[in-house]
N, C-alpha and C positions, 0 to 999 in steps of 0.2 A: 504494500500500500504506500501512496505519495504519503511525504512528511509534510509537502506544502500542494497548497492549491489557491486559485482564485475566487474561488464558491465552494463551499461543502455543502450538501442536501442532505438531510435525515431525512431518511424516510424515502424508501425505493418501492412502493405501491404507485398507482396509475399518477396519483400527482407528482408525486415525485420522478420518476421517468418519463412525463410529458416536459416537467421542468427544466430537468438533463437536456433531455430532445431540443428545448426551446432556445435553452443557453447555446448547447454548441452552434445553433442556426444562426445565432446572435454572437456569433463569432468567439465565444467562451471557450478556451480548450481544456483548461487544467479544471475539469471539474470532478470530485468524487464524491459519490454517492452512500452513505452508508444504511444500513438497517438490519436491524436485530433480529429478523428472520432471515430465512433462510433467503435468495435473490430470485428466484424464478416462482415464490409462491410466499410472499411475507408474509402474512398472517392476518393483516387487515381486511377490511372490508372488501378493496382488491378483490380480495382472494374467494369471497362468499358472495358476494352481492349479484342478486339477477341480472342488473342489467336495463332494465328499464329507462330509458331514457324521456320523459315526459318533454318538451320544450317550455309549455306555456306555463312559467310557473308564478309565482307569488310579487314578483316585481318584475319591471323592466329590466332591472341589472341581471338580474337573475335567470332572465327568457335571455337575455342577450350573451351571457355567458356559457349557457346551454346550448343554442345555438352556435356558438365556438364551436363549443365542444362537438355538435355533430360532423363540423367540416371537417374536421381533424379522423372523427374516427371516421369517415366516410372513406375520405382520401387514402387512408391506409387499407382499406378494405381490398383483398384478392379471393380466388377461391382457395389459394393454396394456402393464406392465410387469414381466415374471416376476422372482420375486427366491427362488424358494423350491417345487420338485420337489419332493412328498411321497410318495417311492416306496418307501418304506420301505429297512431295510439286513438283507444277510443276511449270516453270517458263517460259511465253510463248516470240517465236519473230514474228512480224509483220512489222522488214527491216532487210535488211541483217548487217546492220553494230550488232544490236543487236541479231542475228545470233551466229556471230563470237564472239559476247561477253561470249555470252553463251557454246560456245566450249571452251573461256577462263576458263569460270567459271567451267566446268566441270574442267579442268586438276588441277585449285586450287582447285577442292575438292579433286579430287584423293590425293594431295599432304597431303591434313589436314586431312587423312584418313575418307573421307564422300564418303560413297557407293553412282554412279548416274549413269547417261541414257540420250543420247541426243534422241528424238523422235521426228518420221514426224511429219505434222500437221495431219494425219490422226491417230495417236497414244494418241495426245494429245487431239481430240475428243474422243476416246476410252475412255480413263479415266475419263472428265467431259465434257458427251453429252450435255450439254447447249452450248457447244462454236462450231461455226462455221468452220469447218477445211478448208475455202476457204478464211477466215480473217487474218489465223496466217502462219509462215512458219513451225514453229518447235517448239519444248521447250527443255526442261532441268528437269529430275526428280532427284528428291532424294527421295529413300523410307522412308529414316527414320525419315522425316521431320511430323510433326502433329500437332496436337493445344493441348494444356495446358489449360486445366481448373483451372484459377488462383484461385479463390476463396474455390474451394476443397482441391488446396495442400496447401492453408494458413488453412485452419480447421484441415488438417490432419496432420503438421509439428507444428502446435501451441499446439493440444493437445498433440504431443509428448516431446514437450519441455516442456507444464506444466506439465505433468507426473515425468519429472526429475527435476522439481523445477524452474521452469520461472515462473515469475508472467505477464500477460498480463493485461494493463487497457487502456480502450477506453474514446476517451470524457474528455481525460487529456491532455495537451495544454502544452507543454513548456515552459515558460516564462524568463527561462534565461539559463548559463552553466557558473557555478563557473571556473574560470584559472587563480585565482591567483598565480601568481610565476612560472608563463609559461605552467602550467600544471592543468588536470583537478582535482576539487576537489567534486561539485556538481554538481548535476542538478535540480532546479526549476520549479516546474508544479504547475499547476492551484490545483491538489490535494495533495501538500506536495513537501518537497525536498526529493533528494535521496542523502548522501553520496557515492561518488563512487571516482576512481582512471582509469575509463577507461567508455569511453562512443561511441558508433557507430551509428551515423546519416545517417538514411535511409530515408529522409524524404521525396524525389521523389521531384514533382512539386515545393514543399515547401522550397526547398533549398534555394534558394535567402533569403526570411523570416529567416532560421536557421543562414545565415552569420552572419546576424549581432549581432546571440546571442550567438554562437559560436567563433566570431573572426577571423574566419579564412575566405580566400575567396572561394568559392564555385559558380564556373560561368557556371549557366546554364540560358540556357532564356527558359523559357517555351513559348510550340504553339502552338495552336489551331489545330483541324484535324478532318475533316470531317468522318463523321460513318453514314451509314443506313442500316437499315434490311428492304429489301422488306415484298409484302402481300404473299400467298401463289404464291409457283408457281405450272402450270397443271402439270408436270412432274415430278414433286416430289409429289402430295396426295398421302395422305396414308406410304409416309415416318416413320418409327417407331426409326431406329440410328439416332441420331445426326448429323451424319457427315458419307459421305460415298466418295465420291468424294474428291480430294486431292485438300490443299490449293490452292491457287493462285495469281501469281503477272502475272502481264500488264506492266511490266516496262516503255514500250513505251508508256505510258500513264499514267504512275506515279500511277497505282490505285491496291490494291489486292483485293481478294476475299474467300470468304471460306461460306458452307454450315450449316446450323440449320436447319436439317430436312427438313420442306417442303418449307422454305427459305432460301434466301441468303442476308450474308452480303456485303455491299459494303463501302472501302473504300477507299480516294481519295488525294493526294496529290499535284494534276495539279492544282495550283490555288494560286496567290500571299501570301507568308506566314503572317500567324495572329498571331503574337506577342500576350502574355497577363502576368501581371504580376498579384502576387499573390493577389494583395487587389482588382483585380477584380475578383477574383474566386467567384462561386456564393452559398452564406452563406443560412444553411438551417436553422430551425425554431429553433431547437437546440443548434445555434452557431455554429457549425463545416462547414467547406467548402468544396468543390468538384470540382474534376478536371472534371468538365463536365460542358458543357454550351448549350446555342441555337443553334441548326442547323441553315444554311447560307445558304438558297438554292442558292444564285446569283454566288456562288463558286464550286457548282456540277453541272454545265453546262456542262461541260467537260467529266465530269464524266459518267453525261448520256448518253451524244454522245458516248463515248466510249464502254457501257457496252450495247446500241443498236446494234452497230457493232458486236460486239464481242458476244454477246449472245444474237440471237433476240427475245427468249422464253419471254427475262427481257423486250424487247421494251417498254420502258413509265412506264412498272411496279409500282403500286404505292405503295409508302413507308408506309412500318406500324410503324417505329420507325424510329426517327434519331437522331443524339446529333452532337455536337463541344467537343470528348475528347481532354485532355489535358496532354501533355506530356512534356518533357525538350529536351534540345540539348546543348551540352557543344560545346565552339568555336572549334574542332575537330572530334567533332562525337562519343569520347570513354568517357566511365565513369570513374567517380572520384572515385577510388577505391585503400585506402591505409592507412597510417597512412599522419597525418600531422607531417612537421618539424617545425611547428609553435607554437604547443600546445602540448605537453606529454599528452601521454594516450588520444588522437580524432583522430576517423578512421574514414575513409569518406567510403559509400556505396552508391552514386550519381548519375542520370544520367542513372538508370539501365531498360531496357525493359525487360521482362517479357521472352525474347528469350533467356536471359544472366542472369535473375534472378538469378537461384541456382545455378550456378555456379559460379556466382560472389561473393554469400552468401560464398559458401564453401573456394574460394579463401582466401577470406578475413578474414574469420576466421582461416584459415591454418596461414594466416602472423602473426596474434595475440598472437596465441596459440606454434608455434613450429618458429617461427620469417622467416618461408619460405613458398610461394606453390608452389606448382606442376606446373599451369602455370604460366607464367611468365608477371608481370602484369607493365612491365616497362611501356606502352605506357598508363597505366591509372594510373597512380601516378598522388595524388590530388595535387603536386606540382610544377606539370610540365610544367607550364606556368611563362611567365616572367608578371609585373605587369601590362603592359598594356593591357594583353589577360586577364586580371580579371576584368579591368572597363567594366560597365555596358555598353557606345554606342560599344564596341567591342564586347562584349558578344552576344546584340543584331544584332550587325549586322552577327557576325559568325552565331550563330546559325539559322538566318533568311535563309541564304545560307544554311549550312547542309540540313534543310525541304529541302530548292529546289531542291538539290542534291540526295536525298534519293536512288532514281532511278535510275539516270546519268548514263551512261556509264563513270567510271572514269578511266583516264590514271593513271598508278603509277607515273607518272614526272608529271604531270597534278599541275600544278600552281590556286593558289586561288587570284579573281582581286581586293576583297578588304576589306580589310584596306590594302593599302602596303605604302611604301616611311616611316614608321617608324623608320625603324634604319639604318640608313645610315653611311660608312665610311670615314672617310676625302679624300680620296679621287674617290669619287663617283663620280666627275665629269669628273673626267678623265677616269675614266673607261666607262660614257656616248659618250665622244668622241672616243673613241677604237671600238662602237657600243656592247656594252655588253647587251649580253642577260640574263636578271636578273632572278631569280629564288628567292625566299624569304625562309628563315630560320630560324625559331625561332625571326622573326619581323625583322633580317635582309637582304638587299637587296645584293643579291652575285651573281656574274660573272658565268654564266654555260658556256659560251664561248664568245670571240670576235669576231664582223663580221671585223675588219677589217686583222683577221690574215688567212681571206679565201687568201689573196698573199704569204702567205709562203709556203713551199717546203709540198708536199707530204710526208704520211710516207713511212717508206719503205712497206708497208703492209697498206691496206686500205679494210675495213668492206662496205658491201651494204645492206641494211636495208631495209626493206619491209615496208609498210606502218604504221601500227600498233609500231613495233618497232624504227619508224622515228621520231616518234614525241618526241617534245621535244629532239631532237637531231640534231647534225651538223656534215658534215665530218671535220667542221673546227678543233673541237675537239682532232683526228687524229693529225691534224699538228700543233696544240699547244702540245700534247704528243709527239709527234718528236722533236720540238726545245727543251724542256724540257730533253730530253735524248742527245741529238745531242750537243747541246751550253747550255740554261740558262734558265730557266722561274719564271714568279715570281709570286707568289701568295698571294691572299689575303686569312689571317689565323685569321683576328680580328675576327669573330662572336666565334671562341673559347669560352668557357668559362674558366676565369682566375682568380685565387683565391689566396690571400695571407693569409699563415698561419703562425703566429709567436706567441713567446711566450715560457717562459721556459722549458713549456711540449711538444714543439712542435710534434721534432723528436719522441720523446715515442710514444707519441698521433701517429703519420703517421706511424709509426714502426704497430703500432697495428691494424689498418684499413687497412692497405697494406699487401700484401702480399711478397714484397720482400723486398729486408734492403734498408733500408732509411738513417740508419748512414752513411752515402759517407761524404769524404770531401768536403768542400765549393768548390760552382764552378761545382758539378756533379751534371749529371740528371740521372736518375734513369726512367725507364720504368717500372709498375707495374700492376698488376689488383690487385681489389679489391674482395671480394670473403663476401660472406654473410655466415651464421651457417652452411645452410646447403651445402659449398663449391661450390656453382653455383657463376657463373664473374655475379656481379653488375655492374663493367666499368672496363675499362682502363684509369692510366692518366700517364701523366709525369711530376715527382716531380721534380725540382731543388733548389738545397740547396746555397739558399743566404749569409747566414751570419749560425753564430752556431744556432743562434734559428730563423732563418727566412727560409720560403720557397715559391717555386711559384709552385703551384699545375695547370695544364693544362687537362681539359677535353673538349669533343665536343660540339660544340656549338646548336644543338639540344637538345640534352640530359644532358646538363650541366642543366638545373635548376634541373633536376630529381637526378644526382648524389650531387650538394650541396645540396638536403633536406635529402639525405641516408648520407652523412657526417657530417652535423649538428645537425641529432638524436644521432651519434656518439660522440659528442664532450664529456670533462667533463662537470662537473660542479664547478665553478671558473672563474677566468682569467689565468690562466696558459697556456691557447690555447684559441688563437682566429682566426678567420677566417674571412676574408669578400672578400666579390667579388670584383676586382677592372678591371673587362671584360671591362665597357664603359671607364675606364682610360686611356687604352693601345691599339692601334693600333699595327695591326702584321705582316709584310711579310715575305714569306716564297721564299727563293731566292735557289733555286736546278738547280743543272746539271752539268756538265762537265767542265762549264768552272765558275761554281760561286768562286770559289779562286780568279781567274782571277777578276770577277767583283766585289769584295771587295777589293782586294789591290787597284783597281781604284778608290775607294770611300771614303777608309778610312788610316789613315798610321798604323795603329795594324798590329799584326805579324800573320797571318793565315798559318803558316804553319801546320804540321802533329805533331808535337815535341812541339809546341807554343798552339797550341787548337789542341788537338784530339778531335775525335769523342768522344759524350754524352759529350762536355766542354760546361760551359758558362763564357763568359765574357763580362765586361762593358766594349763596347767603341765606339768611336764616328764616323758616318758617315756623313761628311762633317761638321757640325756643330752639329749635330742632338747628343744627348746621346742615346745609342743604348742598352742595354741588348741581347746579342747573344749568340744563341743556336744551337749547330754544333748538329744539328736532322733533319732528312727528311722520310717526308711520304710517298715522291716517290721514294724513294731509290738509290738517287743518292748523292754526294757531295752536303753540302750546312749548310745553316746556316735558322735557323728563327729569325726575327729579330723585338725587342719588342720596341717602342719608343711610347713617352706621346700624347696620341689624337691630340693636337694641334701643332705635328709636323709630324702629318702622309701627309700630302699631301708635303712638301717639304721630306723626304723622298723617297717616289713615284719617283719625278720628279727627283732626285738625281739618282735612280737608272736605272729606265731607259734611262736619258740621257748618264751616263757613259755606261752603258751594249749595248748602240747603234750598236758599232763596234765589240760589242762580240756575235751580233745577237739576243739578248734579247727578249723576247717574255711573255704580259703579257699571263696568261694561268689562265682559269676557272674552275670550280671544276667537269666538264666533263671528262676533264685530269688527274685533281688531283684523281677521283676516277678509270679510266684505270688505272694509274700509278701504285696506292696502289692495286688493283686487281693482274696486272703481277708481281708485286713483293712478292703477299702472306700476305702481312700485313690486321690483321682483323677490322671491324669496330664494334664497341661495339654495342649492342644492335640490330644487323643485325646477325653478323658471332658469336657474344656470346652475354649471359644474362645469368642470372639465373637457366636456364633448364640443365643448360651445363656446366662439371667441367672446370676448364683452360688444365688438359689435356686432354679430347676431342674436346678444341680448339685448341687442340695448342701451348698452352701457359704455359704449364707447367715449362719452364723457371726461369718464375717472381717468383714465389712460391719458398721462400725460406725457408727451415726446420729448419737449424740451428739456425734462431729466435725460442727463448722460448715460446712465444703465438703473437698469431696474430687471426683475426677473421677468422672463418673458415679452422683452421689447424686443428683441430682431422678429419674433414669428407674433407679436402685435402688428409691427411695421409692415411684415408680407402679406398679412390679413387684411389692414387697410388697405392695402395698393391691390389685392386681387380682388378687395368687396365681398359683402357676404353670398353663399351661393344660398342661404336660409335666412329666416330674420324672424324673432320671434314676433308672433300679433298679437294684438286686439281682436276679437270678434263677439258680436252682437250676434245671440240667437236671436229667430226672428220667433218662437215660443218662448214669453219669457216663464214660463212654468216649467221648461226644461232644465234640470240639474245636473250637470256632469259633475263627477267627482274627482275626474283626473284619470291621464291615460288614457282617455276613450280618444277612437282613431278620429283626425280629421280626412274626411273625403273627399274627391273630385271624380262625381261619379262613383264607381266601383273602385277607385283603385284608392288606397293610402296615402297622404301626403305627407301626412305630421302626424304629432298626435297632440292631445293635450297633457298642458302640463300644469294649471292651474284655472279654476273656474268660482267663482260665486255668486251671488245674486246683490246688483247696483240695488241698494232700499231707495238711493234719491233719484238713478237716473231710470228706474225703473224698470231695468234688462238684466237676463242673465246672460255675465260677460263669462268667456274662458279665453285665457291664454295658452299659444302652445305656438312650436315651430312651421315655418311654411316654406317651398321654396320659393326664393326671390322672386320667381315670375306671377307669383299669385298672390305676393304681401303687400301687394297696393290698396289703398284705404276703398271699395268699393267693389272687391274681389270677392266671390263666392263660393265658398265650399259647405260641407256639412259635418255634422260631429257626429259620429254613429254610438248614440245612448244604448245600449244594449239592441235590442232587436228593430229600430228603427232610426233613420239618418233624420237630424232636426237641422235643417237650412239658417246658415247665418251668412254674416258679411265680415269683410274684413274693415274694422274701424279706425281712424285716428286717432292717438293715444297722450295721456290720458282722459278717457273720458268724463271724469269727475274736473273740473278747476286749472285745464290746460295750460292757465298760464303759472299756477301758483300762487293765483293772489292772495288766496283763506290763510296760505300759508305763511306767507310775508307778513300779513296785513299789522 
C-alpha cells in the first residue's frame, strides 16, 4: 500500500468507487481506496441492496442526483456486464388521497425533467400481471426508472480507476485521521499510514464509528429493514431476464417490490423502526462487519397481508431468503455531502442510497476538483445542522421518524412532532397567549400565524384554498399581511443567523467573499450575495458596519449554519479576522409598515426621521430602557426598522412594543405574512429563488455585484456571465386564477413541454393575485409572455409580469 496519496476514500462500496472513478476522470492519480471489508463485496448496503432505482424523489436535489446516477449506470451497462435494468418504475394507489398524491408526483416530475404516465388500475396490471387491478386505483410510471446492479458498477468503475492509478485494498480498517492544526494530514489503517492532504469518507453504515476518528460530526442512525426473496413463482418458470416487469412501490403500505426472474423481492417498511448501532453489526470470521442481520419475521406481518392483497399469485409464498439490511438516515432524510468547515481537506460522502450513489460520487468530486457542481448541493452540506441535531438521542430519534416517513404522503409545510420546544425566544410566551401557531426552524419554534388576529379587518383581496393547499395555512395570514401594509406589524426575526466579524482584516476579508463593496461608512448596511468560483449565489446576507473593523453579518436562519461553514472555509489564517456566531445573544424584531415611524417615536426619544436614519442606517438607541441596535431594512417592503436587543431583554421589548403600537393598531404577524409580503414585493429567498445553479443575474441580483472591486470570489465567471447575458432569468408571473396555489416546484409550461419550474409562489393580499416565481428561458421572460404552471393534474395560465409588483419604485420603503 502507498505511504502517500493525494485523496484517500474510506469506504470502497458503490460511492466510494464511483468516487475513485470520478477523481481519476478529474485527473487525480495517486488515489487509494481503503475498506474494512473484504474489496469485491464490503459488506455494506452495496453489497445487499435491490437495486431499485426510483428517480422522482423527495426534492429536486435529490430527482437530480438520481438522475446522475442513472446516466452513469446506464453508460456502463453491456450484456457481458449488466450494471443497469431499464424496466421502468410504477408506483401504485389503493385510496384516493394517495391518488392525488401521485398526480402531484407526476407534475414534480415533469418539472425535474423525468418523462411519466399516470395509469388505470387496468394499465398497471398490464405491466406486472401478478397484481390485482381490482386492489389498486391507478399508479404512476416512469420509464426510465430500473434497478442498478450495484456490485457490477463497483467492479466496473474500480477497474477503471485502477487502470489510471487508484490503488484499492480490502480488509484494511481505519484506525485513526491525522488533523492536527485543523487540517488533514494522515490517515491510519490497520495496514500502514497514508500521508495525505485531502481524505473522502464514504463509509455508509459506518459513519457514527468514522466520527469519532475523524472529529467531525457525522449524524446518521443506522436501521434495520426488512428484505425477502420468495420460492419460485408459477408464473414466472422458465423466466430467463432478470427483470422484466417494472419496479414497485405500495406506498400505502410502506413496502416495494421488484422481480429476479422466476422470483420476487419483497420489501417492507410498515413496522416500528429498529434502530442498531454499529458495534452490533454482525462481525464475520475475518473480522470485518456487515450491514446485514437476522430477518424479524414478527415485523413482516404486514407485509404479508399486504403482498396477499395485492398479488394473490404471492399468497403465503414461502421465503427462500430473507435478511434485516442495514442502512443510515441522517435527522432530514439528505446526505452529508461536502466538505467540512471543521477540518481542511474532509469531504463527507454520507448517508448515500445507491438511487443517489453516482451522482452524489460525481457531485462531490466536481466541488473538490473545480470548487463547484452542476447541482446544487446546499440542502446536503455536512454542516448544516446546529449542535443539537448532531447529538446522538436527536439523531436517533430523527432518523427513527425519517424510516416511518419513507412513504408518507408529505405536505411541503408539513411540520415534524419531535424533538420540538428547543429553541425558544424570550418571548414565547407571549406569543403562546396570541395563540401562535408554531412551525419549527432550524430547532426554533416561530409564529406561522396568530389565532387570535382571526378579529382583524379582512384584506382587501382574500385567497380560497382547496384542500391540499389549506393545510398548514390560515386566512388569518391574509389579515396579519393587511395590518402589516395598512398600520404596523411586528415580527419575530431572532432564528436569523447573526455573526460578528471583526478584526483588522475585517472589511478586506468581507470585501473578498462578497460581492458588493463592503467599505461603506460606519452605520451602513450593505445588501450582498455571495457568489462561489464558478459565479452561482451561495446566499445573501446583510453586512453592517459597526465600528472600522467591526461588523454584523445577517443571514437566514435555516441556512445560516450552511452559509457560516462556506464563510469559515473562507477565513484567513491568523487572527486578523475573526468571526463567531453571537445568533443565541440577540433577540430580533422586525417592526414594518406605515405607521412604524409613528411607533418608534412612541417608544423611544431618537430622531427617526428620513434626514436622521435613512434607509440601509443603523443606529444604537434605546427603546424605553432597552439598548437597541437598529436597522432601517425591511423584508416586506414597507417602512420600518429591525430591531437587535440582548436575549435577556427580548420579552420587555415585546411588551414595550406592542403596548405602545396599541392605538396605532399593531398586529403581531407570522412568517405566513412575512413570506406573502417578500413574495408581492419580489424580494428572493436564498437557496429557494437562488443557489449555486444560478448566476445573480439570472436572479436578479445582478445589482450586489460590484466590478469596480479588484477581486472578489467569483468575479472573472461574474464578468463572462455579464458579457454572455443570461440564457434564463428568473420571473414574475401572475396567474390568471387567482385561487390557484402553487407550493413550489410545480412545472412551468409552454404547451406540453417544461420550461422552468417554480421556485417560489404566494398569494399578493393587496394586489390581489397569486404570484409565483420561478426560472424561464430568456426568450419567454418578457413582461407579457405566456406560459402555465401545471398545479397537479391541471395547467393554470398566467403571464409573465414586471417586477416588483407591490411599490416598484420603493417609495413605502424610503418614505
Amino acid at each position: 500500500m502507498r505511504t502517500r496519496a493525494e485523496v484517500v476514500v474510506i469506504g470502497a462500496g458503490i460511492v466510494g468507487c464511483c468516487a475513485a472513478y470520478q477523481l481519476t476522470r478529474a485527473g487525480v492519480r495517486n488515489v487509494v481506496v481503503v475498506d474494512q471489508g473484504p474489496i469485491e463485496r464490503t459488506g455494506g448496503s452495496s453489497s445487499h441492496a435491490p437495486g431499485l432505482v426510483f428517480q422522482t424523489n423527495s426534492s429536486r436535489t435529490l430527482a437530480m442526483l438520481a438522475r446522475a446516477s442513472t446516466e452513469l449506470y446506464r453508460s456502463l451497462h453491456s450484456d457481458e456486464h449488466p450494471t443497469w435494468l431499464e424496466v421502468g418504475g410504477v408506483e401504485i394507489a389503493t385510496t384516493p388521497q394517495r391518488m392525488a398524491e401521485l398526480a402531484r408526483k407526476r407534475s414534480y416530475a415533469t418539472a425535474c425533467g423525468i418523462e411519466s404516465q399516470l395509469l388505470s388500475a387496468a394499465e398497471v396490471a398490464e405491466r406486472i400481471p401478478l397484481i390485482d387491478p381490482s386492489a389498486v386505483l391507478g399508479g404512476f410510471l416512469v420509464h426510465s426508472d430500473g434497478l442498478c446492479k450495484s456490485l457490477h458498477v463497483c467492479d466496473l468503475v474500480r477497474a477503471s480507476a485502477e487502470r489510471a492509478g487508484a490503488e484499492f485494498h480490502g480488509l484494511t480498517a481505519v484506525t485513526g485521521v491525522d488533523t492536527s492544526g485543523g487540517r488533514v494530514r494522515s490517515v491510519s489503517t490497520t495496514a500502514g499510514d497514508i500521508a495525505t492532504s485531502t481524505v473522502l469518507v464514504c463509509g455508509g453504515i459506518w459513519g457514527p464509528q468514522l466520527e469519532d476518528l475523524c472529529g467531525v460530526p457525522i449524524p446518521l442512525q443506522p436501521m434495520q429493514h426488512l428484505f425477502a426473496w420468495t420460492a419460485p413463482v408459477a408464473s414466472l418458470a422458465g423466466t430467463t431476464a432478470e427483470a422484466v416487469h417494472p419496479i414497485l412501490r405500495h406506498q400505502d403500505r410502506s413496502m416495494y417490490f421488484r422481480q429476479r426472474g422466476d422470483a420476487y423481492g419483497i420489501g417492507a417498511y410498515r413496522h416500528e423502526p429498529l434502530p442498531i448501532d454499529p458495534e452490533a453489526f454482525t462481525r464475520e470470521a475475518d473480522g470485518h462487519t456487515t450491514a446485514q442481520g437476522p430477518f424479524t419475521p414478527e415485523h413482516f406481518v404486514d407485509a404479508r397481508d399486504a403482498t396477499n392483497a395485492l398479488m394473490p399469485e404471492l399468497r403465503d409464498i414461502e421465503l427462500a431468503e430473507s435478511f434485516n439490511g442495514h442502512f443510515s438516515f441522517s435527522p432530514d432524510g439528505y446526505p452529508l455531502l461536502g466538505p467540512s468547515s471543521r477540518v481542511g481537506g474532509l469531504w463527507l460522502a454520507q448517508g448515500i442510497w445507491v438511487t443517489h450513489a453516482a451522482g452524489s460520487a460525481r457531485s462531490v468530486v466536481e466541488l473538490m476538483t473545480t470548487g463547484a457542481s452542476e447541482i446544487d448541493l446546499r440542502l446536503c452540506h455536512p454542516d448544516r445542522f446546529h449542535g443539537f441535531a448532531t447529538s446522538r438521542p436527536y439523531v436517533r430519534a430523527r432518523g427513527a421518524q425519517q424510516y416511518r416517513e419513507v412513504y408518507d404522503i408529505i405536505h411541503p409545510l408539513q411540520q415534524m412532532d419531535h424533538p420540538r420546544g428547543l429553541r425558544c425566544t424570550p418571548y414565547h410566551q407571549r406569543m403562546e397567549q396570541l395563540g401562535a401557531r408554531f412551525i419549527e426552524g432550524a430547532g426554533w419554534e416561530r409564529p406561522q400565524w396568530y389565532a387570535a388576529n382571526d378579529a382583524l379587518p379582512e384584506p382587501a383581496h382574500v385567497q380560497h384554498r382547496s384542500d391540499w393547499a389549506a393545510r398548514e395555512w390560515s386566512s388569518v395570514i391574509g389579515r396579519e399581511h393587511a395590518a402589516t401594509r395598512e398600520r404596523v406589524g411586528i415580527f419575530d426575526l431572532t432564528p436569523f443567523t447573526k455573526l460578528e466579524v471583526e478584526g483588522p482584516g475585517a472589511c478586506a476579508w468581507l470585501n473578498r467573499v462578497c460581492a458588493s463593496q463592503i467599505d461603506r461608512p460606519v452605520g451602513r448596511i450593505v445588501y450582498t450575495t455571495v457568489l462561489n468560483h464558478a459565479g452561482g449565489v451561495v446566499c445573501d446576507l446583510t453586512v453592517t458596519r459597526l465600528d472600522d473593523d467591526r461588523f454584523l453579518v445577517v443571514t437566514g436562519g435555516g441556512s445560516g449554519p450552511r452559509d457560516v461553514a462556506w464563510l469559515a472555509m473562507q477565513l484567513p489564517e491568523g487572527d486578523g479576522v475573526r468571526m463567531r456566531d453571537v445568533t443565541s445573544s440577540w433577540c430580533v424584531l422586525g417592526a414594518w409598515g406605515p405607521r412604524a415611524r409613528g411607533l418608534m417615536c412612541a417608544v423611544s426619544a431618537d430622531d427617526f426621521t428620513n434626514e436622521r436614519f435613512p434607509y440601509l442606517a443603523a443606529r444604537e438607541i434605546h427603546v424605553g430602557p432597552v439598548p437597541v441596535l437598529a436597522l432601517r431594512i425591511s423584508y416586506a417592503g414597507e417602512l420600518g426598522w429591525e430591531l437587535y436587543a440582548r436575549t435577556e431583554h427580548g420579552r420587555f421589548l415585546w411588551d414595550t412594543l406592542m403596548g405602545a403600537g396599541e392605538p396605532l393598531g399593531v398586529a403581531a404577524a407570522g412568517t405566513g405574512a412575512f413570506d406573502s409580503l417578500r413574495v408581492e414585493k419580489g424580494y428572493r429567498f436564498a437557496g429557494v429563488d437562488m443557489h449555486t445553479e444560478y448566476s445573480a443575474f439570472e436572479c436578479g441580483l445582478g445589482f450586489t455585484v460590484d466590478f469596480s472591486k479588484d477581486a472578489f470570489t467569483g468575479r472573472e465567471a461574474a464578468l463572462r456571465a455579464r458579457a454572455d447575458g443570461p440564457a434564463r432569468k428568473l420571473c414574475c408571473l401572475v396567474l390568471d386564477d387567482p385561487d390557484a396555489a402553487p407550493l413550489g416546484y410545480e412545472p412551468l409550461l409552454a404547451g406540453d413541454r417544461a420550461v422552468g419550474y417554480v421556485t417560489s409562489a404566494n398569494f399578493g393580499y393587496t394586489c390581489g393575485s397569486s404570484i409565483v416565481y420561478g426560472y424561464l428561458p430568456i426568450a419567454l421572460a418578457d413582461p407579457g409572455s405566456r406560459v402555465a404552471v401545471g398545479i397537479f393534474d391541471r395547467p393554470v395560465d398566467a403571464m409573465v409580469s414586471t417586477e416588483p409588483i407591490f411599490d416598484p419604485r420603493g417609495e413605502r420603503l424610503r418614505a
